[in-house]
N, C-alpha and C positions, 0 to 999 in steps of 0.2 A: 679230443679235448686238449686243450694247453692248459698244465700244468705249471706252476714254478714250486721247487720245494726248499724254502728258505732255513738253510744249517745244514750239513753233509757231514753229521757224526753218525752215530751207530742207527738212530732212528731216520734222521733225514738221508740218509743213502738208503736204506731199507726201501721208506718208502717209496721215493724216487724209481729203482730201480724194478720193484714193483707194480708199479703204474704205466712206465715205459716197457713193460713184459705184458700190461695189457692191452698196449694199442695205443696209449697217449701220449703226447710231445711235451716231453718235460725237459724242463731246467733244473738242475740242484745247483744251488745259487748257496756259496758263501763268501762272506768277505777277509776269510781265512785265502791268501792269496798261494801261501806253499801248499794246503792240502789241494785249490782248485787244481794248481799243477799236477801234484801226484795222483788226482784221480782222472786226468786227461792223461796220461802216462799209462794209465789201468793200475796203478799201485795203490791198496786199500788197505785199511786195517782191521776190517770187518770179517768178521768168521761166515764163512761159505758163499762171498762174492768174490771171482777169479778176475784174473786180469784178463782172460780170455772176454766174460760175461762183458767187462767195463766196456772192453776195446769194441767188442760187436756191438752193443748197443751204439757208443756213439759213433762206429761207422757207417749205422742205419740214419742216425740222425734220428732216433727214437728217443735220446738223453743227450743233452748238452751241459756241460758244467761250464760255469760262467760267474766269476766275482762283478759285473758289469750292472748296476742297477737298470739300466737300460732296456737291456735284455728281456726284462720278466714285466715291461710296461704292457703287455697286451695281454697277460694270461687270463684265461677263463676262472683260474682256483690256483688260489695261493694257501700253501699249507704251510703253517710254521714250526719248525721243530727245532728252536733252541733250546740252549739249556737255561735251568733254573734252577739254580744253589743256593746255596744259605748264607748269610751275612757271616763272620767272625763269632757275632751270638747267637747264632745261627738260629737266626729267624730269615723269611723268602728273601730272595732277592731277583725281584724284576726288571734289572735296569736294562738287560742284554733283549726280556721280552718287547719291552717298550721299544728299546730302541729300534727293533727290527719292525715293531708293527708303527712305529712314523715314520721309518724307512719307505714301507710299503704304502701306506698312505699317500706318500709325495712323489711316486713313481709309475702308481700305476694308472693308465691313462682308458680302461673299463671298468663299465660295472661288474664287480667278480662275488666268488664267492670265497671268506677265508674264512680257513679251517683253524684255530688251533689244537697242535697235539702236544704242544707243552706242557707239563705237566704241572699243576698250581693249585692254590685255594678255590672252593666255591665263587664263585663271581666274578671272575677272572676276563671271561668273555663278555659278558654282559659291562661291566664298569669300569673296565680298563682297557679291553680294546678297541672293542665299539668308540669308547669315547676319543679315543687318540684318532679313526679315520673318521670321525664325526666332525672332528676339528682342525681336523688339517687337508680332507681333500672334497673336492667339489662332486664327487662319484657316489655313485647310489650299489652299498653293499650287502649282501648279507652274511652272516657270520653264523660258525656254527661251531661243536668243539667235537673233537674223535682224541681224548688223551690216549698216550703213546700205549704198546700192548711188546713193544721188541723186547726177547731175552734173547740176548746175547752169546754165541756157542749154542742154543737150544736146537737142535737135531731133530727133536720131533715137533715142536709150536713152532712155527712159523709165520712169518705176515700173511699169508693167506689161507692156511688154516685156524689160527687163533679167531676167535669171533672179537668185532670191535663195537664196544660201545660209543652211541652218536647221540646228539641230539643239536638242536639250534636255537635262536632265538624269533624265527618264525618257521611257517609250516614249510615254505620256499624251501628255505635256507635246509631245513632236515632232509627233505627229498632231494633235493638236488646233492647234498652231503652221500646221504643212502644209499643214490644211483652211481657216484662214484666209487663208496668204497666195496660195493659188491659189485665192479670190474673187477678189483683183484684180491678180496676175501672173502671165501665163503659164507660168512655169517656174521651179517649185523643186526647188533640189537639198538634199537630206537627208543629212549628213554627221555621223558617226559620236558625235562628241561637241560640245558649246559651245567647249568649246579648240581643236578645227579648225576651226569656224567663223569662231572669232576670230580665228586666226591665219590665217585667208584671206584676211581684211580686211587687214588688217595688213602679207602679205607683197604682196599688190596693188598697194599704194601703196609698198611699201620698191622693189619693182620697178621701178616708174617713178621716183622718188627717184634710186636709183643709177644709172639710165641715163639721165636728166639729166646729173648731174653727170659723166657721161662725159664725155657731148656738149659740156658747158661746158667739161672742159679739153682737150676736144678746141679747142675755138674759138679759144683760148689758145694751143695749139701752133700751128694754123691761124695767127693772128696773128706768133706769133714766125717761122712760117718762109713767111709771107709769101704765104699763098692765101684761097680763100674755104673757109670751114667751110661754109657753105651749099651752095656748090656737090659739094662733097664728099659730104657727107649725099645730096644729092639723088642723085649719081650711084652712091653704094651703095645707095639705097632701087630701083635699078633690077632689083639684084638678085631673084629671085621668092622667094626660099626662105631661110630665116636668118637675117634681116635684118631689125630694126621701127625706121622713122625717127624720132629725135628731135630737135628744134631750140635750139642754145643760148639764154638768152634772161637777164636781170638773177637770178635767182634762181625758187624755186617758192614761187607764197602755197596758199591755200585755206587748209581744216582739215585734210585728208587729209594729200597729199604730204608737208608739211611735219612732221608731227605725226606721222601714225601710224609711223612707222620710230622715232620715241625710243622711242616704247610695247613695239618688239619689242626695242628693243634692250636696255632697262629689264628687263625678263624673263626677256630671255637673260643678263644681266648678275647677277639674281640666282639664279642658277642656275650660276655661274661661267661664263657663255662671254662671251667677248670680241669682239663685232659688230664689227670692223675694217671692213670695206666698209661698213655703214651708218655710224659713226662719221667716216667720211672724206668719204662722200655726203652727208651733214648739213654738213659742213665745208666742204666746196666748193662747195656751192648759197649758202649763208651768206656766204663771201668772195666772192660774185659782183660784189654792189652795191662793195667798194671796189675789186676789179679794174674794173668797167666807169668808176668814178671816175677811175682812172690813165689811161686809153687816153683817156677826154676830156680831160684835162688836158695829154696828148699832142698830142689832136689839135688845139687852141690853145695847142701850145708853151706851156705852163706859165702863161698868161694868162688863165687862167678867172676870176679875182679880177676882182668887177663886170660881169659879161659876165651879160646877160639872156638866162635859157636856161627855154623852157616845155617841161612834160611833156605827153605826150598821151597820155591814159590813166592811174588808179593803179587801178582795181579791181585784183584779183589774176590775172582772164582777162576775152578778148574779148564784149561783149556780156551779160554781167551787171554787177551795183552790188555786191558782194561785195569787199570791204575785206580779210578773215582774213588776216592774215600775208603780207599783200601786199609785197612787196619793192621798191614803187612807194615806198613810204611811207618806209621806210630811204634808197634815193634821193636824196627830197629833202631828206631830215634832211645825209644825207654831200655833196651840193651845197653844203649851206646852208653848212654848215664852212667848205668853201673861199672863203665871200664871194661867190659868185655870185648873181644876185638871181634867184628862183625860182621860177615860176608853175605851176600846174598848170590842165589843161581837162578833166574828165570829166563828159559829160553825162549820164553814168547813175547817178553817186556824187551823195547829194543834201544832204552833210554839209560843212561847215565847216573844214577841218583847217589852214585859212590859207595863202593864198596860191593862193586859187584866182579863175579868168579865167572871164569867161561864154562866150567863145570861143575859137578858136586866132587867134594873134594874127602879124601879120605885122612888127611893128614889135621885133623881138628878135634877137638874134646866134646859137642857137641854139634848133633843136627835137629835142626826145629823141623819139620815136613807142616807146613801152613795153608800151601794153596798147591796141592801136587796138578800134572797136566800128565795127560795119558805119553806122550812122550820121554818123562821123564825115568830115569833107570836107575834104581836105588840099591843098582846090587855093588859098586863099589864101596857104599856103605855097611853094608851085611858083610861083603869081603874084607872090611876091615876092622869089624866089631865097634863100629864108633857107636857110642851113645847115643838114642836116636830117641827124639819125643814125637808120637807126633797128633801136633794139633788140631787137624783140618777135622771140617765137617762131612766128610766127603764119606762114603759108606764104606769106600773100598780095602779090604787088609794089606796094606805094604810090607807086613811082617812085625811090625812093632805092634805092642797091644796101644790099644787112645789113650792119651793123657786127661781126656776132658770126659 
């Protein structure tokens, strides 16, 4: 089957790559014209695709990347995988969806079948993309939705053992969705309409969302009445039955957590209901960075003005180079305010954002540890007695007791 998979970020290369491992001629098509480059180079940014994997695929001619509209005029199944962010007031923002799906509509010269795995509010497929290739091309489609399922760095879920949820807007369009994505996952679940697919996605992540921000003001209470949150959590997660551990930590980045709870809340909002728990759960992840700010400034008595303090870590989690809505970033922006001089060390992040150190440094009054990566070696830290907080959610003991 020819495939095209329109967007080659973390999910559109997945799947891609995916699909051409099972037998089908795909295109990952973006109009990102440096990354089309470095991924015909074999150069990726995705955790456990090798340059080697890139290079043999397209020397099979099993995956072609291609910024060419051209190219992806005869595919069987078009799957979209942009991104979908939030406006400034961060409510959806579709413009990057649409545009690729009139993209597609004026390009492709079959009847196909498209997928969205974008991630968005209920209705998304049904009233918004349907109608843009309703209205711009002369071809007969069906449309169906599989939102995304990729975690990123994840070792054990992977695209083909995660199960994906599908559905369509006819019976066609499911089956023939279905028969695709069990080529290359073992288990799809087929649910009634596109609106419960999407909103599986959606409540997924509003899930984990609010029970963060539990946990964060749990850490907070913890703080004010003078125990550890950590050890708390641990010793409820002993419990067998009722119970799923979460860890406070600076805030939630990625695309997901952050993001998809406004999209359900946006929905529900225009429909008259009023999202309180998600609206509070967005609020309190969001105040995290100037709460963890106050407890530092606590913990140097109000003297953090000049005080050289380095981050370890800003991706948004452990062990990937993933930036999105990283709460690492905010950080240092609300450091910076106070006058502190501010350094960061991430040896997976390969960007510029100022103020970044080739190492972790022992010559400083302060080290945050936020987003550690198993790479990383904290003993010139311990060999120098620096003052070490550290923030992260991650379970692992670096030698310092948790801050949160």
């Amino acid at each position: 089957m020819k495939i095209c998979v329109i967007g080659q970020g973390y999910v559109g290369l997945t799947i891609a790559i995916g699909a051409a491992n099972a037998g089908h001629e795909v295109i990952g098509f973006d109009i990102n014209q440096d990354l089309i480059k470095n991924l015909i180079n074999g150069l990726t940014f995705v955790p456990g695709i090798s340059k080697d994997d890139l290079l043999e695929l397209q020397s099979s001619r099993k995956l072609i990347f291609s910024n060419k509209q051209t190219d992806f005029s005869d595919s069987e199944v078009v799957i979209i995988a942009v991104p979908t962010p939030l406006t400034d007031s961060r409510d959806p923002d579709l413009a990057i969806l649409s545009s690729a799906a009139l993209m597609i509509a004026e390009n492709l010269r079959v009847n196909s079948l498209i997928v969205n795995e974008s991630t968005s509010y209920p209705g998304t497929l049904r009233n918004l993309i349907k109608p843009i290739f309703d209205s711009n091309s002369e071809y007969q489609f069906e449309f169906a939705s599989a939102p995304e399922r990729v975690d990123p760095g994840n070792g054990k879920w992977e695209l083909k053992n995660t199960p994906r949820v599908i559905s369509g807007l006819t019976e066609a369009a499911i089956q023939k969705a279905a028969d695709l994505y069990k080529s290359f996952c073992d288990y799809v679940v087929i649910v009634s309409s596109p609106e419960v697919a999407e909103a599986a996605k959606l409540f997924e992540n509003t899930f984990r969302q609010v029970n963060i921000a539990l946990v964060n003001e749990f850490a907070q209470v913890a703080n004010a009445l003078k125990f550890s949150s950590q050890e708390a959590i641990t010793a409820a997660a002993t419990k067998p039955f009722g119970f799923m551990a979460f860890y406070p930590s600076i805030g939630v980045g990625g695309h997901c957590i952050p993001v998809d709870p406004s999209y359900l809340s946006y929905a529900a909002e225009k429909v008259g209901i009023k999202t309180k728990f998600i609206n509070i759960a967005n609020q309190v992840n969001l105040n995290m960075v100037s709460y963890v700010v106050d407890r530092i400034k606590q913990e140097t008595n109000n003297s953090i003005k000049g005080l050289k303090i380095q981050i370890a870590g800003v991706a948004y989690k452990s062990n990937i180079s993933d930036l999105r809505e990283s709460p690492a970033l905010n950080l240092i922006s609300e450091l910076s305010k106070t006058g502190a001089r501010v350094q960061w060390f991430d040896p997976l992040v390969n960007l510029d954002l100022g103020g970044r150190s080739s190492r972790l440094e022992a010559d400083i009054d302060l080290g945050l540890i936020v987003t550690p990566h198993d790479v990383m070696d904290f003993s010139i830290w311990k060999k120098a007695n620096v003052k070490v907080l550290d923030l992260s959610a991650d379970s692992k003991n670096y030698g310092w007791p948790k801050f949160l």
